[in-house]
C-alpha positions in Angstrom: 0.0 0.0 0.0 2.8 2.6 -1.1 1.7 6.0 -2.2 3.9 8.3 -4.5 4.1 11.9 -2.7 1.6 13.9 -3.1 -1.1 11.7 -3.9 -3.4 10.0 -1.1 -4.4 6.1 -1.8 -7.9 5.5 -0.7 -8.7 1.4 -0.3 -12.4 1.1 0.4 -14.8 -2.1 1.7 -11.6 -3.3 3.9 -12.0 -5.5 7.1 -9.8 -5.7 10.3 -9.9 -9.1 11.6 -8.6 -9.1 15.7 -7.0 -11.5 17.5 -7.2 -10.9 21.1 -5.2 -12.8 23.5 -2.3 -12.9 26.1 0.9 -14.9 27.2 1.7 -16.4 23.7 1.4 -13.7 22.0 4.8 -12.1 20.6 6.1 -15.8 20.7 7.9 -17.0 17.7 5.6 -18.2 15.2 2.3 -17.1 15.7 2.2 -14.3 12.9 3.5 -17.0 10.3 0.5 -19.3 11.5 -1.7 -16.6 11.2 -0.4 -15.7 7.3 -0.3 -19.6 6.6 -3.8 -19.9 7.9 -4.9 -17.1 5.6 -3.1 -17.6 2.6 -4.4 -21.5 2.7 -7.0 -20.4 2.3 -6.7 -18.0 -0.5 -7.2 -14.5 1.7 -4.9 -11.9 1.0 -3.4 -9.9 4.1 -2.7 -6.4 4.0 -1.0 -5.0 6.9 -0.2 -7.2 10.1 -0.2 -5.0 13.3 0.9 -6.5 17.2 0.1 -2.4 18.1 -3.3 -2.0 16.6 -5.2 -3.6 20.0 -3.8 -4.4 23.8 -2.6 -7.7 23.8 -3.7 -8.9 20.2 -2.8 -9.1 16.4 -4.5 -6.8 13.9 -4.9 -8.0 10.0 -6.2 -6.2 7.5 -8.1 -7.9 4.6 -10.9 -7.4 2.4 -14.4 -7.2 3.6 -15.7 -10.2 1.7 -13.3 -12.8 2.9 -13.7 -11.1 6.5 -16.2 -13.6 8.1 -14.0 -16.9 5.9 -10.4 -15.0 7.9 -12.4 -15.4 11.2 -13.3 -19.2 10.9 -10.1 -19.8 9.3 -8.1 -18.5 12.7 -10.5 -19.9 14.9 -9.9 -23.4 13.6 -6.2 -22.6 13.0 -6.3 -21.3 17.0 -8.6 -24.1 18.4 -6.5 -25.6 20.7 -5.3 -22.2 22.1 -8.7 -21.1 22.3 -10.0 -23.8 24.7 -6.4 -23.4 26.6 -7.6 -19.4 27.4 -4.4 -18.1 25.7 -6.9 -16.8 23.1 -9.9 -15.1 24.0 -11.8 -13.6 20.6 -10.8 -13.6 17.3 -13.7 -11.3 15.2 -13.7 -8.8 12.1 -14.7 -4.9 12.0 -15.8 -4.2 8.7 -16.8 -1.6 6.7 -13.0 0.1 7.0 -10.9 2.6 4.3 -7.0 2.5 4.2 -6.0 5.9 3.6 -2.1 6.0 2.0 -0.6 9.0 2.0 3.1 10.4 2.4 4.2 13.2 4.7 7.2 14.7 7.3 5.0 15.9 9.5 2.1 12.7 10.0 2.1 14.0 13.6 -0.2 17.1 12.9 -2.6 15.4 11.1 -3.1 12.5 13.5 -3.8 16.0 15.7 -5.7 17.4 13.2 -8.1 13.9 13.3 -7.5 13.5 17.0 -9.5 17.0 17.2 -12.4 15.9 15.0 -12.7 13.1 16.9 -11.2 10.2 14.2 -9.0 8.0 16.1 -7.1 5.7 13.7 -7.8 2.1 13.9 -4.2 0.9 12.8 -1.3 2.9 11.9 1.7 1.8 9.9 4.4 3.7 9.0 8.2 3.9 7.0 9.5 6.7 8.9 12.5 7.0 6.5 9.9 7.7 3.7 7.4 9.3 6.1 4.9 6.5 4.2 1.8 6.4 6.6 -1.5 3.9 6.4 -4.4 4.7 8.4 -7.0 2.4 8.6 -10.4 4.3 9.6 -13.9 3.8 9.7 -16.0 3.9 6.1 -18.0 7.2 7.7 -14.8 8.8 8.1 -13.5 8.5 5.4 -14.6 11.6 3.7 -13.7 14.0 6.3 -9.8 12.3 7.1 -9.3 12.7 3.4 -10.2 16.1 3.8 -8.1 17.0 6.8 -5.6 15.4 5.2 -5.6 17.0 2.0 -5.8 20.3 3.7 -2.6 19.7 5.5 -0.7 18.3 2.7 -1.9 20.2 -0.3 -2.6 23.6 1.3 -5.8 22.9 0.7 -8.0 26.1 2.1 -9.2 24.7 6.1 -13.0 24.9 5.3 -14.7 25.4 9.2 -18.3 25.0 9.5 -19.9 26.7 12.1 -23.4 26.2 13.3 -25.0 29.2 14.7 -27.4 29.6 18.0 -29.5 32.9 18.0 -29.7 35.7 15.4 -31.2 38.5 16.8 -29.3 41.7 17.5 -25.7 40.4 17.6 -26.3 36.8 15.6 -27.6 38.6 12.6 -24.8 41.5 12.6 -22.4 38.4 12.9 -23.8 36.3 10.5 -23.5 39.3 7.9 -20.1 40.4 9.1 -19.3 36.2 8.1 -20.9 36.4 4.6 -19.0 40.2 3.7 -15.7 38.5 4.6 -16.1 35.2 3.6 -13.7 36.0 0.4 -11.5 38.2 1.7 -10.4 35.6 4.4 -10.6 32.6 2.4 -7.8 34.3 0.0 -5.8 35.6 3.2 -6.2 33.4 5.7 -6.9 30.1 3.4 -10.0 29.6 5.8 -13.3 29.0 4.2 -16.1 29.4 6.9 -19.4 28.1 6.2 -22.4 28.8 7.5 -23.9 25.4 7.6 -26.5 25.5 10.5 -28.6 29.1 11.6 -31.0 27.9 14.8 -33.3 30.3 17.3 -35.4 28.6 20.0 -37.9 27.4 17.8 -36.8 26.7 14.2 -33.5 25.5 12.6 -32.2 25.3 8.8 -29.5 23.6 7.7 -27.5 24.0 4.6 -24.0 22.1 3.8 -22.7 23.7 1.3 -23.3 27.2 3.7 -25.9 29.8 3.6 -25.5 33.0 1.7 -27.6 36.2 1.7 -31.3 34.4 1.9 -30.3 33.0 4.8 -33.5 35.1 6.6 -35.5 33.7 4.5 -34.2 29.7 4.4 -34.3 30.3 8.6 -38.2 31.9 8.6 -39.7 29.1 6.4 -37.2 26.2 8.2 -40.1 23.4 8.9 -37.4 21.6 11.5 -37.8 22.4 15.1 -35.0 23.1 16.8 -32.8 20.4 18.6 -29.5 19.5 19.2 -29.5 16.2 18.7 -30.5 17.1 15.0 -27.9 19.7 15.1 -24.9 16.6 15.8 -27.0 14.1 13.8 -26.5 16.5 10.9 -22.6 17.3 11.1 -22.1 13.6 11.3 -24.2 12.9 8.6 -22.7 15.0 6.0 -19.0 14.2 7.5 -18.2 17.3 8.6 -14.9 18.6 9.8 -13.9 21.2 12.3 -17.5 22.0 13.8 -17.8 25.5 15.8 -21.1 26.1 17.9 -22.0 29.7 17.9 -24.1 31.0 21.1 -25.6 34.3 20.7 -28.3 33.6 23.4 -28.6 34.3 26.4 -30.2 31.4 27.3 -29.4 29.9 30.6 -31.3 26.7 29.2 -28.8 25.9 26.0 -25.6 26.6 28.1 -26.6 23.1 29.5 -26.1 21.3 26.1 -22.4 22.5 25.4 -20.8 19.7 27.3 -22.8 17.7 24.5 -21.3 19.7 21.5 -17.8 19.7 23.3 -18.3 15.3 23.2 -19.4 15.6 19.7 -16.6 17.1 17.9 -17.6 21.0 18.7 -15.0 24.0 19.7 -17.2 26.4 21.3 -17.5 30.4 20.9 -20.3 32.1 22.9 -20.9 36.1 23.8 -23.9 34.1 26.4 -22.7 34.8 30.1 -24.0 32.2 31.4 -22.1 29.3 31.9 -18.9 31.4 33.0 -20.9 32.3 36.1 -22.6 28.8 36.6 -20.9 26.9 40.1 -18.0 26.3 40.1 -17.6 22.6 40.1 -19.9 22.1 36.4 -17.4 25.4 35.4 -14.1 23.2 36.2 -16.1 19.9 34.7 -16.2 21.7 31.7 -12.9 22.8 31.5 -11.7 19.0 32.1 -14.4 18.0 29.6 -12.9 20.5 27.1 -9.0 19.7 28.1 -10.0 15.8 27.3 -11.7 16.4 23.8 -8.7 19.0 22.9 -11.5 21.1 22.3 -11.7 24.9 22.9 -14.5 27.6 24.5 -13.8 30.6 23.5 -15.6 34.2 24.7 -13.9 37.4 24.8 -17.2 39.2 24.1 -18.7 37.9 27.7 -16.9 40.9 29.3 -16.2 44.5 27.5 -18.0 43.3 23.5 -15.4 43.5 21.3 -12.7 44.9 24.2 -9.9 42.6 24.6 -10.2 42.3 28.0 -10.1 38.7 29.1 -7.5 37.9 26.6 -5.4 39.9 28.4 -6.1 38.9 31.7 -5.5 35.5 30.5 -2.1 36.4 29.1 -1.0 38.2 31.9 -2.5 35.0 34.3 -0.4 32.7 32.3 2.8 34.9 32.5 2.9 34.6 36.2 2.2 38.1 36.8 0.4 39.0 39.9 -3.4 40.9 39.3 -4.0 42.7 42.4 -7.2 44.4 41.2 -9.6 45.0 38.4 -11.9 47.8 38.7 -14.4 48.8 36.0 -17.6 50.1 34.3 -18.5 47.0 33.0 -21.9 48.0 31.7 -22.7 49.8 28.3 -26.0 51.0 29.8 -25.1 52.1 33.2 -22.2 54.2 31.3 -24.5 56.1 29.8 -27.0 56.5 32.5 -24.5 57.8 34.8 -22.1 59.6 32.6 -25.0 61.7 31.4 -26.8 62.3 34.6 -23.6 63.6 35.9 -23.4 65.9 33.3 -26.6 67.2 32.9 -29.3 69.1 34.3 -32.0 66.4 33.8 -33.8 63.9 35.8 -33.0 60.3 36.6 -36.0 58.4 34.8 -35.3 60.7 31.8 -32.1 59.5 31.4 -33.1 56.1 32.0 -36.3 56.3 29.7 -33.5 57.9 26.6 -31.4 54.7 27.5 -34.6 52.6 26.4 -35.4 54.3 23.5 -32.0 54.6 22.1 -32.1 50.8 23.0 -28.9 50.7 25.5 -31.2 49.2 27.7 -33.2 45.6 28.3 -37.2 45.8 27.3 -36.8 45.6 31.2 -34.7 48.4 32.7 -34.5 46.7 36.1 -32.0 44.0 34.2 -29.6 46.2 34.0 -30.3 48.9 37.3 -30.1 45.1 39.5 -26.4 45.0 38.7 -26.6 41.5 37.9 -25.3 41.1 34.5 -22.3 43.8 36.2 -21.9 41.1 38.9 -21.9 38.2 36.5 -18.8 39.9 34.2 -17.2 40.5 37.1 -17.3 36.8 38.4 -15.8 35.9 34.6 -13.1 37.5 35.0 -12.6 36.7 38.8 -12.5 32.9 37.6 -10.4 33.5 34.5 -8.0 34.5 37.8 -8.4 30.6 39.1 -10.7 32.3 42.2 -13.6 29.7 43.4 -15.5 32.8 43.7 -19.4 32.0 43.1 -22.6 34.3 42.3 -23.7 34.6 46.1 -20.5 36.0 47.3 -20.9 39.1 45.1 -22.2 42.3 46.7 -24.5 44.1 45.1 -25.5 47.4 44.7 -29.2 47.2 43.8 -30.1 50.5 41.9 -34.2 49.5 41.7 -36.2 50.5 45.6 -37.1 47.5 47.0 -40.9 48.6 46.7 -40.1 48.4 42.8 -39.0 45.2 42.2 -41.4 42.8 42.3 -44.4 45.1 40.2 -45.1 44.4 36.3 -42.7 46.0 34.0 -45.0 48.5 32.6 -46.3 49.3 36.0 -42.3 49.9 36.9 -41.4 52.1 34.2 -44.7 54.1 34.5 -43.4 54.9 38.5 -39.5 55.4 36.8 -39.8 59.1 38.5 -40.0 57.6 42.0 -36.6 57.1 41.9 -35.8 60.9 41.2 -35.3 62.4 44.6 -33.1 59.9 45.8 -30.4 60.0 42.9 -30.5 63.6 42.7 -29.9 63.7 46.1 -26.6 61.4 45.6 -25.7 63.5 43.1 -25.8 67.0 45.0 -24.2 65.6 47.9 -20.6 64.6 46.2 -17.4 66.2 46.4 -16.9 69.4 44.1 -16.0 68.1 40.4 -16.8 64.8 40.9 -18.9 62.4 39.1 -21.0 59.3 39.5 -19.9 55.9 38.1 -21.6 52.3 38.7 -19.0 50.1 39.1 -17.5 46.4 39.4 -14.5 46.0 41.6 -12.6 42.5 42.1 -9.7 43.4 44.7 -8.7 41.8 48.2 -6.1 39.1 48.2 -6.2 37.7 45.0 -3.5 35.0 45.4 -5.9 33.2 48.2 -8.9 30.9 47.1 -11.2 33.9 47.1 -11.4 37.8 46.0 -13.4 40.0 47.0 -16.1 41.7 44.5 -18.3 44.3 44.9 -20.9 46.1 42.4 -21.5 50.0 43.5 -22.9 52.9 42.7 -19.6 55.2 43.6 -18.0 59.4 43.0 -14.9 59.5 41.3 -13.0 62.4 40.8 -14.3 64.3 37.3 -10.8 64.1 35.8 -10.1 60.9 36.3 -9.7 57.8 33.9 -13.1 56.5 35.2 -14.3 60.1 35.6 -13.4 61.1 31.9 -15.6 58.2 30.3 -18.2 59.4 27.6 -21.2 57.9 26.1 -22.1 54.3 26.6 -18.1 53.4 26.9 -16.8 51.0 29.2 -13.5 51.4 30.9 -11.5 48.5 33.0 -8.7 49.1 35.1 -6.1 46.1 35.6 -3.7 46.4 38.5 -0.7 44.1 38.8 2.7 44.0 41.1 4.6 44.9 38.2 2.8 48.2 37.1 2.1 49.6 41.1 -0.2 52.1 41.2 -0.5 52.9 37.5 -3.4 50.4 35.5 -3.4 49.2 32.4 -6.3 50.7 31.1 -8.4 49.1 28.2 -11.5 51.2 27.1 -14.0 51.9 24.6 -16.6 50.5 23.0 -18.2 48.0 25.5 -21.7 47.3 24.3 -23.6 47.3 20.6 -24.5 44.5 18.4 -21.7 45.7 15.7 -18.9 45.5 18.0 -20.2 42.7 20.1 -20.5 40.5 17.0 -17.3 41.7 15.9 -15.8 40.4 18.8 -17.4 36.8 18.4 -15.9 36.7 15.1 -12.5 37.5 16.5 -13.1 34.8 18.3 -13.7 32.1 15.6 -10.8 33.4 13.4 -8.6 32.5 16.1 -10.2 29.3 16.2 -9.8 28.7 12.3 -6.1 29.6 12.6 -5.3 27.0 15.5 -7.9 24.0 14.3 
């Protein structure tokens, strides 16, 4: 089963025909009984393999003599059989040998090892750097096209599956389609769009969705499932799978482990499972660590900021964080930094917030502090803290009489909370203003930070003071910089940037699948 460089061999309908057993095995004289038992009887052996199974011999032959190889060993064997020296002798069928000649057969076992296609049998020449890989018939497709890719420079093609497209999942998928060209000729990477779901419907396209896309997902008949979802990439034989999460569904964070065991890489701008306990958090990571899989969400904190990624870097390098301090929320940034600024009430700030659409239909999402408290709790883990939800403190911006009411009811009372705010406001030091903030400080080398979401004054001229429109700012403190930050800032909310961010996030997946 040679193969000339450059070319890959493909020898379908083959049959692998084990021989399990211990003690004897390895003696002198059992492959030549096993060839002399096949040959007899006119079955031609391809590859012989003492590696291919613990404790056993592998042969490869063709699928029709499969079942004639078995009975031929197992009378051959007999005696050793009923002596317990052999224990099975059977067949797997329905195998391809895939030939093929490379230096570097390393990254494409990888490469396979990451779409989940574990070689059945391996032979090699290293000298020549020859390789056979016997696989299953349903993989063949897709090892022929990872393989191609890595030898022939083949363009990577990625297919991604995408969950949500409202705000941000429709900017993104749009952003995807307008660059689709240009990165395929840059980056060789051609991402498809093979999947578009939302919690009802999904549509499914293999060779990728283009601009009807809004229509192919608004007359999809197929209800939305994940099991269809995997049932569909296997089917079709596709290679290097990324799930797409632009919910914010606390219900789908709970399938993920399920993408992660099916062959997914996972990119999400949903909070959710970031801030879920900490021991399913750390299952994950194993879970993801075992399937050399990868979760990737730089947009759960600061959109299309690169915050985490930072953090991250800086974690990794050994440097000590001492403190993160922030205005982590796009909306409260441009509550406060106007109602410091101008002459007008509370609720009509708040009421220009929802009709610019900063805010949630709900304002009281975002005046809780909750989704504050939940970034802050990312990046508090992304620090190896065991931190959870509960130990946060909160500043709740909504009176206690308001919080239980109908929404409409709530934001039809929105002036009740005048009085007190413009009261804060009055009573600050001269040029100062008013910022909501997350703050992770406290001992951050111990088990446990401390983290605390507030409504505080800051002086007008400083970095947090100076912040304009619905901008975020965050503040990373570390041993080696003292008392001076490293300040990342702008942007932090909006569908454009957020989804820019997410696609940020599956370009650096492309480029390391």
């Amino acid at each position: 089963m040679m193969t000339d460089k450059n070319t890959i061999n493909i020898y379908r309908n083959k049959a692998l025909v084990n021989f399990e057993g211990k003690n004897f095995l390895g003696q002198i004289g059992v492959d030549s009984r096993i060839f002399q038992a096949l040959n007899g009887g006119g079955i031609s052996v391809g590859v012989i393999s003492q590696q291919a199974i613990e404790n056993g011999i592998s042969v490869l032959v063709d699928e029709v003599d499969a079942e004639d190889a078995v009975q031929f060993l197992k009378k051959e064997f007999e005696k050793e059989t009923k002596e317990g020296h052999v224990s099975n002798i059977y067949s797997i069928d329905n195998l391809s040998v895939i030939g093929f000649v490379s230096d570097n057969y390393n990254k494409i076992l990888s490469e396979l090892q990451r779409n989940k296609i574990y070689p059945l049998l391996l032979s090699q020449i290293a000298s020549a750097g020859r390789v056979n890989i016997v696989v299953t018939g349903t993989q063949t497709e897709i090892t022929k096209n990872i393989i191609e890719t890595e030898i022939y420079g083949k363009p990577k093609t990625v297919h991604l599956a995408l969950i949500g497209h409202g705000n941000v999942g429709g900017t993104l998928v749009e952003q995807i389609l307008d660059s689709a060209y240009d990165i395929l000729k840059r980056k060789r990477v051609d991402l498809k769009i093979v999947a578009i779901a939302n919690s009802k419907n999904i549509a499914f396209n293999q060779a990728g969705f283009g601009s009807d896309w809004r229509q192919k997902i608004k007359f999809s008949q197929t209800e939305s499932s994940v099991e269809k979802l995997v049932d569909f990439a296997k089917e079709h034989h596709l290679e290097n799978l990324v799930m797409v999460d632009n919910t914010a569904s606390k219900d789908f964070v709970k399938h993920y482990p399920t993408f992660v065991e099916n062959g997914f890489d996972v990119v999400g701008s949903n909070k959710i499972y970031n801030t879920l306990p900490i021991s399913e958090y750390r299952d994950f990571r194993k879970l993801l660590e075992k399937n050399k899989k990868k979760y990737l969400y730089e947009t759960n904190v600061g959109a299309g900021l690169p915050l985490i990624d930072t953090i991250k870097l800086l974690h990794l390098s050994g440097e000590n964080i001492t403190r993160i301090k922030g205005v982590f929320s796009g909306t409260l940034s441009y509550v406060f930094n106007n109602f410091s600024l101008r002459n007008d009430k509370y609720s009509v700030i708040i009421r220009e917030a929802m009709e610019k659409g900063f805010t949630e239909p709900d304002p009281r999402e975002d005046l809780s502090g909750n989704d504050v408290a939940r970034k802050l709790l990312i990046l508090a883990r992304e620090l190896d803290l065991i931190n959870e939800f509960q130990d946060i403190n909160i500043q709740n911006l909504v009176p206690e009489n308001l919080l239980d009411i109908e929404k409409n009811e709530f934001i039809s009372r929105l002036e009740e909370l005048d009085s007190e705010y413009q009261s804060i406001k009055e009573n600050q030091q001269p040029d100062h203003v008013l910022r909501y903030v997350g703050d992770l400080h406290g001992n951050l080398q111990e088990e446990k930070g401390e983290l605390d979401v507030k409504l505080i004054s800051v002086p007008a001229n400083s970095a947090l003071g100076q912040l304009k429109g619905s901008d975020s700012i965050f503040e990373i403190y570390t041993e080696s910089y003292g008392e001076n930050p490293i300040v990342i800032m702008g942007a932090g909310a909006g569908a454009k940037v957020t989804a820019r961010g997410v696609f940020g996030d599956i370009l650096r997946l492309s480029e390391t699948k």
